[in-house]
C-alpha positions in Angstrom: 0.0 0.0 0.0 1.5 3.3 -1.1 1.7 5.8 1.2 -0.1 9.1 0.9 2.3 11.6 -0.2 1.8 15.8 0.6 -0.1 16.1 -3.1 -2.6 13.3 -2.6 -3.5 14.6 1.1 -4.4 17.9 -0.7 -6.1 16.1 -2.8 -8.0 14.6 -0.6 -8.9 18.0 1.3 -10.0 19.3 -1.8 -12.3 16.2 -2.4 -13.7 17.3 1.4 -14.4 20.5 0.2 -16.3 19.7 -2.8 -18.1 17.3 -1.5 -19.2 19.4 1.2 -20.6 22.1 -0.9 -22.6 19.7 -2.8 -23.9 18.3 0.5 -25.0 22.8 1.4 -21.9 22.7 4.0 -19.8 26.1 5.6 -17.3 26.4 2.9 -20.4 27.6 0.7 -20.5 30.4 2.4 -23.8 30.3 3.2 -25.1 32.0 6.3 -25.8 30.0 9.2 -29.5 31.0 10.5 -30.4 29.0 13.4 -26.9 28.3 15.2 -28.0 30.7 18.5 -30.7 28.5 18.4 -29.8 25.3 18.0 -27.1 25.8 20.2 -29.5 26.5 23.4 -31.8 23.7 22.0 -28.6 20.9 22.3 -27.6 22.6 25.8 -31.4 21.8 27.0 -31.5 18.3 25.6 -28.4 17.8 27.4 -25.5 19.0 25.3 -22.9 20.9 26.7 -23.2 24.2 27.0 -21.3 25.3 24.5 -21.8 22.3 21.8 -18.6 21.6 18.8 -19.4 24.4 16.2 -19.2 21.2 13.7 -22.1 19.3 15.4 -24.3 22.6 15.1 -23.6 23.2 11.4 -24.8 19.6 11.0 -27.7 19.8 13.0 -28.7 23.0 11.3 -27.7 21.8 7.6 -30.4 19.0 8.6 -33.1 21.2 10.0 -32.3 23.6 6.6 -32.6 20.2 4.6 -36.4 19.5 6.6 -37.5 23.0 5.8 -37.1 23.2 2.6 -38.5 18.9 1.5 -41.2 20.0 3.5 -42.2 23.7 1.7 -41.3 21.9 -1.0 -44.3 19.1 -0.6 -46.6 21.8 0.8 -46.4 23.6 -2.4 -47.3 20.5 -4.1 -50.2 20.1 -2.0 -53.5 21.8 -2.3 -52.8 25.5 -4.5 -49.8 24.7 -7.0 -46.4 27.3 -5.3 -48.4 28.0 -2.3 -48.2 27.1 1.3 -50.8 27.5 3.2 -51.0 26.0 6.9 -53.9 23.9 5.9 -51.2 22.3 3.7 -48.6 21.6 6.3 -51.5 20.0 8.9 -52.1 17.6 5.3 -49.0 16.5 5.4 -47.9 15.7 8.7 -51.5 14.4 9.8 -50.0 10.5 10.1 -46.9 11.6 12.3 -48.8 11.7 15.7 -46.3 14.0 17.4 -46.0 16.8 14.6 -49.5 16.9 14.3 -50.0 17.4 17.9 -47.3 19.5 18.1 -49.0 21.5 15.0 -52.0 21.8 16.8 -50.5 23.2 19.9 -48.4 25.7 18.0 -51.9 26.7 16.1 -54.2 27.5 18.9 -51.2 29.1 21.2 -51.3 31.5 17.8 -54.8 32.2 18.1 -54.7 32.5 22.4 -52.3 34.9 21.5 -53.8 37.0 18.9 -56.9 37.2 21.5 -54.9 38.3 24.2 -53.2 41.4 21.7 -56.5 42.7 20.5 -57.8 42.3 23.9 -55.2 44.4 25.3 -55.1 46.7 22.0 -58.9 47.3 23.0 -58.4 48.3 26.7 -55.3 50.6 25.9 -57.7 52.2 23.3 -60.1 52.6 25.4 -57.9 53.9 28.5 -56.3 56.6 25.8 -59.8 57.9 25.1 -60.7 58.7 28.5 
C-alpha cells in the first residue's frame, strides 16, 4: 500500500471541500441562521453548554434540509407554489407528534392573537378617557 504523499492529502482536502458544498456545508458560504438556536436547544437536551461548532452546522444543515423537502411538498399540495397551513397539517396528519405539536403551535397562535387585541382594546379605550 502506497503511502499518501503531501499532493494526494491535498487532494484529498480538496475532495472534502467539494463534496461538502454539494452536500449545502460552511465552505459555501452560506449563512448560518439558526446556530443561537440550536445551540441552546442541544444545551437543553443535554448538550454541553457550548456544543462543537461542527455538530451545530450539521444539526442545522439537517433542520435547513427538513424545511425546505417540507415547503417543498406543501407547495405541491393543495394551491400549486403555495403554502398555506392547511397544507402543512395535510402533510404531517399520520406523524402523531408533529401533528399534535402542529395543533399546539396553532391554537397558542390564536390565544395569543386574543390576548393582543384584547389588550389593543383596553389601551384604546384607556387613551380615550
Amino acid at each position: 500500500m502506497a503511502t499518501p504523499t503531501p499532493d494526494s492529502q491535498d487532494n484529498f482536502d480538496q475532495f472534502d471541500e467539494e463534496e461538502e458544498q454539494q452536500l449545502g456545508g460552511t465552505t459555501s458560504g452560506r449563512k448560518r441562521l439558526f446556530s443561537k438556536e440550536l445551540r441552546c436547544m442541544m444545551y437543553g437536551f443535554g448538550d454541553d453548554q457550548n456544543p462543537y461548532t461542527e455538530s451545530v452546522d450539521f444539526l442545522e444543515d439537517l433542520v435547513i434540509e427538513f424545511i425546505t423537502e417540507t415547503t417543498h411538498r406543501a407547495m405541491e399540495v393543495g394551491r400549486t407554489g403555495r403554502v398555506q397551513v392547511e397544507d402543512i397539517i395535510f402533510l404531517v396528519r399520520k406523524d402523531a407528534r408533529k401533528y399534535a405539536r402542529v395543533k399546539d403551535l396553532l391554537t397558542m397562535n390564536e390565544e395569543l392573537k386574543k390576548a393582543r387585541k384584547a389588550f389593543d382594546e383596553v389601551k384604546y379605550v384607556e387613551d380615550q378617557q
